[in-house]
N, C-alpha and C positions, 0 to 999 in steps of 0.2 A: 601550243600543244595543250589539251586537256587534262585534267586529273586522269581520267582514265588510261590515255595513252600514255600519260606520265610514268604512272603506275604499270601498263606491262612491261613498259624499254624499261623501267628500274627491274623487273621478277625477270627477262629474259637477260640482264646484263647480268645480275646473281647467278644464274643460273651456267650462265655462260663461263663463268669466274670459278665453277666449282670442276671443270674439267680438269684431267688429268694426262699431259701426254705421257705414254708409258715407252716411248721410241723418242730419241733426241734426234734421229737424221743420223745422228754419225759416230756411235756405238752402242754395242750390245751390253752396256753397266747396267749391273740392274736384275740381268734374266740371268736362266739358268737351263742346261740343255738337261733333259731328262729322256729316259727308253731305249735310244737306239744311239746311232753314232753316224749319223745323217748331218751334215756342216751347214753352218748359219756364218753369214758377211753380213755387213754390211757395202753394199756400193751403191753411188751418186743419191744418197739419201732415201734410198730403200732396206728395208733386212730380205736377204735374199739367204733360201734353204735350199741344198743340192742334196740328189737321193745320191747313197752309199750300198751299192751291192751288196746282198746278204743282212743290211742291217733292218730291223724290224721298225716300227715307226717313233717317230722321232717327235722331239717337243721342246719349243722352246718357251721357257715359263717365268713366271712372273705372277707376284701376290701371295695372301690371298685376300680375294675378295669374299663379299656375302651378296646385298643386292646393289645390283648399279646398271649400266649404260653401258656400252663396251662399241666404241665404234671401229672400222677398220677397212680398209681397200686393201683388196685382193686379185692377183695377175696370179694363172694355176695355168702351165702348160695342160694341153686336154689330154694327153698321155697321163697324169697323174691326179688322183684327188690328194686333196686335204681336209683341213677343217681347224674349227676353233673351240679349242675346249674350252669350259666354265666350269666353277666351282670343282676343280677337279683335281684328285691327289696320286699318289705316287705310294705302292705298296714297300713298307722298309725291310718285310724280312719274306722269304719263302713264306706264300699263301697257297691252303690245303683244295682242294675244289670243293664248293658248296653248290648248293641247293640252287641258289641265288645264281653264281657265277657260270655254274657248267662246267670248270674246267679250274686247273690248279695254274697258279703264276706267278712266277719268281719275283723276287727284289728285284725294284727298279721301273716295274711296268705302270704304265699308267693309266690310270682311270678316271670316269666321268662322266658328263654331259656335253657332247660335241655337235657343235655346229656344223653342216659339211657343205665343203665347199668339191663339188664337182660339175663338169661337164655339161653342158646346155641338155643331151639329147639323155640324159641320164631322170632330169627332172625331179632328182634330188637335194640341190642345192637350198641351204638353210633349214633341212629339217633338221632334227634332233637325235643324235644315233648314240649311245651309250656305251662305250667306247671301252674296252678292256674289262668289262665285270660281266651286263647283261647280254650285251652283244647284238642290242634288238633296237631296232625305232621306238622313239619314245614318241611318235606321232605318225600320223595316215599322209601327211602334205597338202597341200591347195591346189585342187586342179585350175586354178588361173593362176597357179606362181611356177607350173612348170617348165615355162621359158624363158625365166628372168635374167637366168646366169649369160654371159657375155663371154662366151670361145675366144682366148688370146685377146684379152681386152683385161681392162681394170673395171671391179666390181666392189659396190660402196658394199658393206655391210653393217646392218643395226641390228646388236643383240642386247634384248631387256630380259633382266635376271629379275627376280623379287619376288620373296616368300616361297611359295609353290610354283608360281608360275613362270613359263619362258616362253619367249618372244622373241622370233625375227623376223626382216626384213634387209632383201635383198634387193638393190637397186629401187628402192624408196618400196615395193612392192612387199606384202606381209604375205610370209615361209608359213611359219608355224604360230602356232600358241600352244602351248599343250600345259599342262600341268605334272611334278613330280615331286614328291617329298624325301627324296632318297635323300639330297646332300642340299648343307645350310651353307657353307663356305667353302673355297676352296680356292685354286690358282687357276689364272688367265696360260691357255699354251698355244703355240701355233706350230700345228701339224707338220711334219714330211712325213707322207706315207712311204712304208717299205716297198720292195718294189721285186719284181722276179727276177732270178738270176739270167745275164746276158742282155736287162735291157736297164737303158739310162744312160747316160744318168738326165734327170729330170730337175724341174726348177720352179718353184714357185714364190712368189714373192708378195711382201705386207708393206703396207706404207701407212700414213695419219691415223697410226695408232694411239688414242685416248680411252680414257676411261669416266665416270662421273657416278660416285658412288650415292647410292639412296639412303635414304630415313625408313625403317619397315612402314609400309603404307604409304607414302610418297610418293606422288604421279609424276611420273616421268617428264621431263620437258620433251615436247615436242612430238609427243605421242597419244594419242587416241582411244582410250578404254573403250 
């Protein structure tokens, strides 16, 4: 083997080395359920989240983070979306409605920048939707990512946070990029959407959940500016 080849097995083994699983396979130590009162298990080395009638949505969290990598496979009955929040917090006391918000929201609610995971024919999977404050896409989507998502199957997802900018990719295929300056840090959550009265309950589930925290400015492994 060459110096050069030498040299990326040693930058791809570092880098490899700086991962973080954020799921052991076989409990939930660690996270913390925040929003609603939607239940999180674990079973046969999954976290698996059932909707709860009447309960509003759900989050289960961990961190916080600033910029990193956040990898994660996902199974979403097509009855329900979800998503994966980033950099995202949790208001502590009754907030007034502003400007910004549109609308007033109790302790307890959460907010952020959500990755969304939904439904093939929906054509929104992996954009950016801002989640309990703006209430709006934080991006237009890729008209070649609109069929990535996989109905009743497990779906890989790569989310890259860092500085202003976000990034994903679903099923190796690139969601979004958009840029937002609102939030610097915050917690990793994974969604159970609420759901209407009289239906459910619903299921969706996360499995090789990692994380791989960046240096500000630090290109990502394995990704392509």
């Amino acid at each position: 083997m060459n110096l050069a080849a030498t040299l990326l097995v040693l930058s791809l083994g570092l880098a490899d080395d700086r991962w973080v699983p954020l799921f052991d396979g076989k409990s939930l130590d660690g996270w913390t359920v925040r929003g609603g009162f939607a239940t999180y298990k674990v079973e046969d080395g999954v976290i698996v989240g059932s909707t709860a009638e009447g309960s509003p949505n759900t989050f289960l969290c961990k961190g916080d983070f600033a910029d990193f990598v956040l990898e994660v496979e996902v199974k979403c009955d097509p009855r329900l979306n979800s998503g994966v929040q980033v950099r995202s917090k949790v208001t502590e006391t009754d907030t007034p409605k502003t400007e910004e918000t549109k609308r007033a929201r109790p302790a307890g609610v959460v907010y952020g920048p959500q990755c969304e995971i939904a439904r093939k024919d929906t054509g929104t999977a992996g954009r950016f939707y801002d989640e309990g404050r703006r209430g709006r896409w934080l991006d237009e989507g890729r008209a070649d990512a609109k069929d990535v998502f996989k109905d009743d199957d497990w779906n890989q997802y790569k989310i890259v946070v860092q500085g202003k900018r976000y990034r994903s990719w679903v099923n190796g295929v690139l969601c979004a990029d958009v840029t937002d300056d609102v939030d610097q840090k915050g917690f990793i959550g994974l969604q159970v959407h609420g759901i209407a009265k009289g239906e459910g309950p619903y299921q969706v589930r996360w499995r090789k959940v990692r994380v791989l925290e960046l240096k500000p400015g630090e290109k990502a492994p394995g990704v392509n500016d």
